[in-house]
N, C-alpha and C positions, 0 to 999 in steps of 0.2 A: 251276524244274522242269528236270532232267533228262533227256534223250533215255532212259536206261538206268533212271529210275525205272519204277514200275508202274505209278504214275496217269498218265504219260505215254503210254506203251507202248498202254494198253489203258483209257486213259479219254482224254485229248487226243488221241491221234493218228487216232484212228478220227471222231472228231467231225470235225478238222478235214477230214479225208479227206470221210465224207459228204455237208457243207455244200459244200465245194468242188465239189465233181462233180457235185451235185444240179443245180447251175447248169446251164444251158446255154455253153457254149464260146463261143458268140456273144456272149452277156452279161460280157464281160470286166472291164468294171467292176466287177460284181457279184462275179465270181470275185474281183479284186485285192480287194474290201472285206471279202468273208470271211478271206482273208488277215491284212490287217490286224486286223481286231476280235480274232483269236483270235492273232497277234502282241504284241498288248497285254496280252491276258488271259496268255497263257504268261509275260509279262516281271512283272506284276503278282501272280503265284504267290508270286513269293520275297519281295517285298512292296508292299502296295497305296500306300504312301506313298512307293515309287519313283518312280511311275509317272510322278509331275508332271516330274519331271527330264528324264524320253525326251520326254515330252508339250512342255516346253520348247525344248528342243533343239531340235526339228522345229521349231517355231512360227520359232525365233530364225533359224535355218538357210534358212527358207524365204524369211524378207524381208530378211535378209544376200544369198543367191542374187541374188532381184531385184537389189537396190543393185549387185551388182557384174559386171551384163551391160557385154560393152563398151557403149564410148561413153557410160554412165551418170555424170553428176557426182559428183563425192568417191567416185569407187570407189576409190580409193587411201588415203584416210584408213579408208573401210569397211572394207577387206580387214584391215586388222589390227586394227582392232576387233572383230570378228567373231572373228579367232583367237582374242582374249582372253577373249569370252566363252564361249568350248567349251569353252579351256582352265583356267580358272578353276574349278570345280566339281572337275574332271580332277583341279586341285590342291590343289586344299583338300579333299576328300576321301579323294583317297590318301595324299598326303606332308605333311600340315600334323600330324599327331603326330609323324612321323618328324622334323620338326624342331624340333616343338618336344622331345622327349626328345635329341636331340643337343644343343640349346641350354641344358636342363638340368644334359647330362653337363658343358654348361662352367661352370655355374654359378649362370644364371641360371635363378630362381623362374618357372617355366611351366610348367602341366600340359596334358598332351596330352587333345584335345578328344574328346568321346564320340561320333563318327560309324560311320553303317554304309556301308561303300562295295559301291554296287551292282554287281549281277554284268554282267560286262561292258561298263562305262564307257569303257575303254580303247577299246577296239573301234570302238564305236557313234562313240565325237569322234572317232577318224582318220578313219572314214570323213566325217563331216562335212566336216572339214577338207579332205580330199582334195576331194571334191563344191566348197567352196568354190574350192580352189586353183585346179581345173578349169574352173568358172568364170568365175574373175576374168582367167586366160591364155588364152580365146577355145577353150578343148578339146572342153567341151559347153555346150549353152543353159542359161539356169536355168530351172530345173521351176516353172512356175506354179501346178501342181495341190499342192494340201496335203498328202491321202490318197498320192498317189504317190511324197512324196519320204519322209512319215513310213514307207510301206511300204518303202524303202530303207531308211533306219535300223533299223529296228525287224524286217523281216522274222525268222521265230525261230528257223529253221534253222541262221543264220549269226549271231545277235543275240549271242548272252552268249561266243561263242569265235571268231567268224570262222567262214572267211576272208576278208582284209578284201577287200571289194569294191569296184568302180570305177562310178560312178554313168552313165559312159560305155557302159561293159557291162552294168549292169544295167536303164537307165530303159527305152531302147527296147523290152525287152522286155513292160514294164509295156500298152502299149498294140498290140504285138506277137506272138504266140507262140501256136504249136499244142502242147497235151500231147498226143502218140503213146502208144498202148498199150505201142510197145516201149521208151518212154524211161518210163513208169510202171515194167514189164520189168524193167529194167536199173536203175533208180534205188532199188528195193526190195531188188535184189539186192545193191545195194552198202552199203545203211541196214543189212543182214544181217550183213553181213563186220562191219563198224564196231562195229554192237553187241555184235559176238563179240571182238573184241580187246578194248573195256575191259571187259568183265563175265568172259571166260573167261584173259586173259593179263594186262590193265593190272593190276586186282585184287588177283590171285594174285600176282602177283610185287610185289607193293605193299606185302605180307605181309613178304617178305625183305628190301626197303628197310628201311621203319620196323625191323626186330628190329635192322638192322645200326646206324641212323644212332643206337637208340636203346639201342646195347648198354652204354656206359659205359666200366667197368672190365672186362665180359667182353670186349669187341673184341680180336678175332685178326687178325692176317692172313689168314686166309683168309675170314672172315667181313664182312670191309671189302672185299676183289675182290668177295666174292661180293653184298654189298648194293647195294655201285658198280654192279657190272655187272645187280644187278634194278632199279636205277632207271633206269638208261640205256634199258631194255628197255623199264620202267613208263612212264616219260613219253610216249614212243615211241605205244605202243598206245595209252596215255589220250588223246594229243593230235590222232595222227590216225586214230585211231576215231572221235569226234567227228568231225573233218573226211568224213571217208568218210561217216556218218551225214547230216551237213549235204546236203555235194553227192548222196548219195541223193534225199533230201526236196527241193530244188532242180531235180532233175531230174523228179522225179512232178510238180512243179508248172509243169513248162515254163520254169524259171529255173535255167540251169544257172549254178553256182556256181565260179568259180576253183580249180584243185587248189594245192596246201599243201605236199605232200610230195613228192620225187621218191625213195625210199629213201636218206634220206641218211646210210645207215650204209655202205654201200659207198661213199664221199668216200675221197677219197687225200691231202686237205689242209683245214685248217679254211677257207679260202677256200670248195672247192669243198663244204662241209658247206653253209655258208650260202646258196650255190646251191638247196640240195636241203631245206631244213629251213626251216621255218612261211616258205613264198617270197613270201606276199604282206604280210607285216610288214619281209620284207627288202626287196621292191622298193617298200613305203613312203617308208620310211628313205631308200633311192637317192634317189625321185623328188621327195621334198619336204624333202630336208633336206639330204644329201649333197649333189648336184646343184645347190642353190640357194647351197649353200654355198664351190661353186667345184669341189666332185668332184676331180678326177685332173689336170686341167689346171690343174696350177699349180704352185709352184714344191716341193720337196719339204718343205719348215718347216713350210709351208699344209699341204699335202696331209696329214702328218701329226697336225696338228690339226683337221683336220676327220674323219680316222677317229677320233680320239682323240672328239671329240665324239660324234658318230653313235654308237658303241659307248657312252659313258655314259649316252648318252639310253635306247641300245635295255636296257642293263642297270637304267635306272630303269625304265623304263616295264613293269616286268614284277613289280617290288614296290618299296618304298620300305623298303628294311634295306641294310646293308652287302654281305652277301653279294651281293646283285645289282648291287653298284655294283662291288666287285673280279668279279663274273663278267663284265660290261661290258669293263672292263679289261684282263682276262683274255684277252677275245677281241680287242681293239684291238692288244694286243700280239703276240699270235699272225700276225695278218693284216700289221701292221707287218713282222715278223721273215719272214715269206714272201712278202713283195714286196720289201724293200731287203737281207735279210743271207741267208737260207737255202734262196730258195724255184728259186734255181736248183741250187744240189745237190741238193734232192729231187725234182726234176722227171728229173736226171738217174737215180733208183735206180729197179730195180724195183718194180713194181707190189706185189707184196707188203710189202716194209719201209713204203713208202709208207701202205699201208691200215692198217697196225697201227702206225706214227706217227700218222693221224688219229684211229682208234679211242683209242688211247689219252689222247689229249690232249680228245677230245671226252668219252668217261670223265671223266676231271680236272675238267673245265670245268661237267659235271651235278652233280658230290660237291660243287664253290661252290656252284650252283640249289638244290639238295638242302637243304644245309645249314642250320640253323638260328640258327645265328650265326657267324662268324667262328671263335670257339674248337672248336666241333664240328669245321668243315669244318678245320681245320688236324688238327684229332685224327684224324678219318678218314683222310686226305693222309696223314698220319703211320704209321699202320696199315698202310697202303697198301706203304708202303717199310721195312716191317720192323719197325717201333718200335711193336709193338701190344701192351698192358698186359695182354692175356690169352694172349699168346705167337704160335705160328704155326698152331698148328689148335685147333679142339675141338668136340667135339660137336653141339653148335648150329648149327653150322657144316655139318656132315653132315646133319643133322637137314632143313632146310632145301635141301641140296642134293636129299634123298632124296623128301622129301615134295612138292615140288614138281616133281619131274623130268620129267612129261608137261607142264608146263607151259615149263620150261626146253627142251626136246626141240621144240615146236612155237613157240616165240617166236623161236630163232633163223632155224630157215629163211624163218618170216613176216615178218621183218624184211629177208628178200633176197629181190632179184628172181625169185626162183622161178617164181612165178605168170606173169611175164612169157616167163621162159624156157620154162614149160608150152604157153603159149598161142600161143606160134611154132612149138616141134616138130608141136603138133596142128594149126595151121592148115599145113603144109608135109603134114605127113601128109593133110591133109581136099583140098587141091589137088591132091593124086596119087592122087585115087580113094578114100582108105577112108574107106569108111562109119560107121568104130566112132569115127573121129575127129570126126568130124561131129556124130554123136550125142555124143559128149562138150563138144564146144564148145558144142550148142546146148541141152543138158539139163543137162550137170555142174554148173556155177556156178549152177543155181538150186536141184539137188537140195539142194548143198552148202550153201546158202544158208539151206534149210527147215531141215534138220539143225542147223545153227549156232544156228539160230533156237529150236529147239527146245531146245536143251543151254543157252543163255544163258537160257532163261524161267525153266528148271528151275534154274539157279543163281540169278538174280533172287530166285525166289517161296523159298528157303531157307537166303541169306544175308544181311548187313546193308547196307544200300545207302551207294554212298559215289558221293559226286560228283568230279566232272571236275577233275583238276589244274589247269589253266588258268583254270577258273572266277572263281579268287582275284584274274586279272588286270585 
């Protein structure tokens, strides 16, 4: 199920809303159980014979936990048996056709197994993992209570896309937390925005992806920029619209959720993109892999083997095909080449060549993501720099610039800090007296929010529902 379906929208979310609130506050436990029960049921939408696996996890997770409180006997043999079991499923249901059809390209007789891989696996075992890691190196206690830790896995705000979360930040609140009318407020207003970026901008421009990636022999050069740059846009809205939607719902429930994005299109280097983009898969990675790995402190052979690592992992862990092992790479090498050969002359130019060396390279880097094999994304790439079998413009090409262009005209500036730059002039204006700024601060964002709200239903109820990019992960 969907945040931006209809049965979600206007049959889940109002129940759980309801049941939850019906509670009394004091009754906290009862609040966390309604949680959970319709955490289950949301995860069990997409299908009921998922469920055992989440249902799993937890079980395994929970008496893993125990076993590796310090001072516990065989917590060190524990701690990695534990990994293997999260990991395990992780791999045999994502990557066990991908090799066996590589195994076949070499020659041996294996057919790839008929599995469904559930939505949001990825997700759900880092954060186990993490919970364990934390664990076992004295960070937090282990959660004795069952319902509590399966309500960390499982909560559904953040269940099938993140952001991934710290069991440090999230447990206490389980037995801690006021919801405020103004953080329900504030948390609806931002589920608003989120829902209007994938339904009104991720969508739309999802349109001019797909016609580009799936042009053929029509691909032009101008139809290959102009695809590139609608998925760069697309994934953007699709990934943290959901995030925005997430930490909404997280906040009306007194569980505030980690942010994901810092606008990482204004970045001046792929470095500082990975700062700003999906941050808590990146400060994953750092803390449980890099880090344990030996990180920065060591000698540079090292050092460049463990980015080398870290990036293949982060580009598998995102699909199991080539393209995401060279987008992996992709980025290893970029991050190599701006720490040891280039990244002091770029620091030295301005700001502008800067951004549009990132831009451009973080462009490059989606048309791999994008791609659907290897031979696309090189055909794209190829397009891209002149060599495109349908020449250098054509209709289609316009067609899609034209038909879209409210769309195009409103993704750019919501992709820059705009809103942030708004909300300083007006609070600077609101500290010197006027009143008209005030009332825009403390009305606008929710007027705008209704409207939004309004304009994504009516696009919902009359066009075909597509789900979350991310999903697939």
């Amino acid at each position: 199920m969907a945040f931006s379906s209809v049965a979600f929208l206007f049959g889940f979310l109002p129940a759980v809303l309801l049941c939850y609130f019906l509670i009394p506050a004091r009754y906290r436990a009862g609040r966390n159980g309604v949680l959970l029960l319709f955490s289950l049921a949301f995860y069990a939408w997409g299908g009921l014979r998922l469920l055992p696996l989440l249902l799993g996890s937890c079980l395994v997770n929970r008496a893993a936990g125990l076993l590796l409180a310090p001072g516990r006997r065989g917590r060190r043999t524990a701690f990695p048996a534990a990994l293997v079991l999260n990991l395990l499923p992780l791999l045999y249901l994502k990557y066990t056709g991908f090799l066996a059809e590589n195994l076949s390209a070499l020659g041996l007789e294996l057919s790839a197994p008929a599995v469904v891989l559930p939505a949001g696996i990825s997700f759900f075992t880092f954060q186990a993992i993490s919970y364990l890691a934390d664990v076992y190196r004295g960070a937090v206690p282990p959660e004795r209570s069952l319902s509590r830790l399966a309500l960390y896995m499982a909560f559904f705000p953040q269940l099938l896309q993140g952001p991934i979360v710290r069991y440090g930040d999230f447990g206490p609140l389980l037995a801690e937390r006021r919801e405020a009318v103004s953080d329900v407020s504030a948390g609806a207003v931002r589920f608003c925005f989120g829902l209007a970026k994938k339904v009104l901008l991720a969508d739309a421009l999802g349109n001019v992806a797909a016609a580009a990636f799936g042009a053929g022999g029509r691909l032009t050069v101008g139809l290959a920029w102009l695809g590139s740059a609608a998925y760069t846009l697309q994934l953007y809205f699709d990934f943290s619209g959901y995030t925005d939607m997430a930490l909404g719902l997280g906040r009306v429930f007194g569980l505030p959720l980690p942010e994901n994005f810092d606008y990482p299109y204004i970045s001046q280097s792929a470095a500082e993109f990975w700062r700003r983009w999906h941050t808590t898969l990146s400060h994953w990675f750092r803390d449980y892999v890099y880090i344990p790995l030996g990180g920065n402190r060591c000698p540079p052979g090292r050092h460049l083997v463990n980015l080398l690592a870290v990036w293949l992992l982060t580009g598998l862990w995102h699909g199991a095909a080539w393209t995401f092992v060279a987008w992996g790479l992709y980025y290893a090498a970029l991050l190599i080449g701006e720490k040891y050969l280039w990244g002091g002359a770029l620091e030295r130019l301005p700001r502008a060549p800067r951004h549009v060396y990132a831009l451009l390279l973080i462009n490059f880097g989606w048309v791999l993501f994008r791609a659907g094999s290897l031979g696309q994304a090189g055909a794209m790439l190829s397009a891209m720099f002149g060599f495109a079998p349908g020449g250098l413009w054509s209709g289609e090409a316009e067609y899609y610039l034209r038909q879209y262009a409210w769309e195009w005209a409103a993704a750019i500036p919501a992709a820059l800090p705009v809103k942030l730059w708004l909300s300083r002039r007006l609070e600077s204006r609101r500290e010197a007296g006027s009143r008209a700024a005030a009332a825009a601060l403390a009305f606008g964002p929710k007027l705008l929010a209704l409207g939004l709200l309004g304009l994504s239903a009516v696009r919902l109820l009359s066009s075909t529902f597509r789900s979350f990019l991310y999903f697939r992960f």
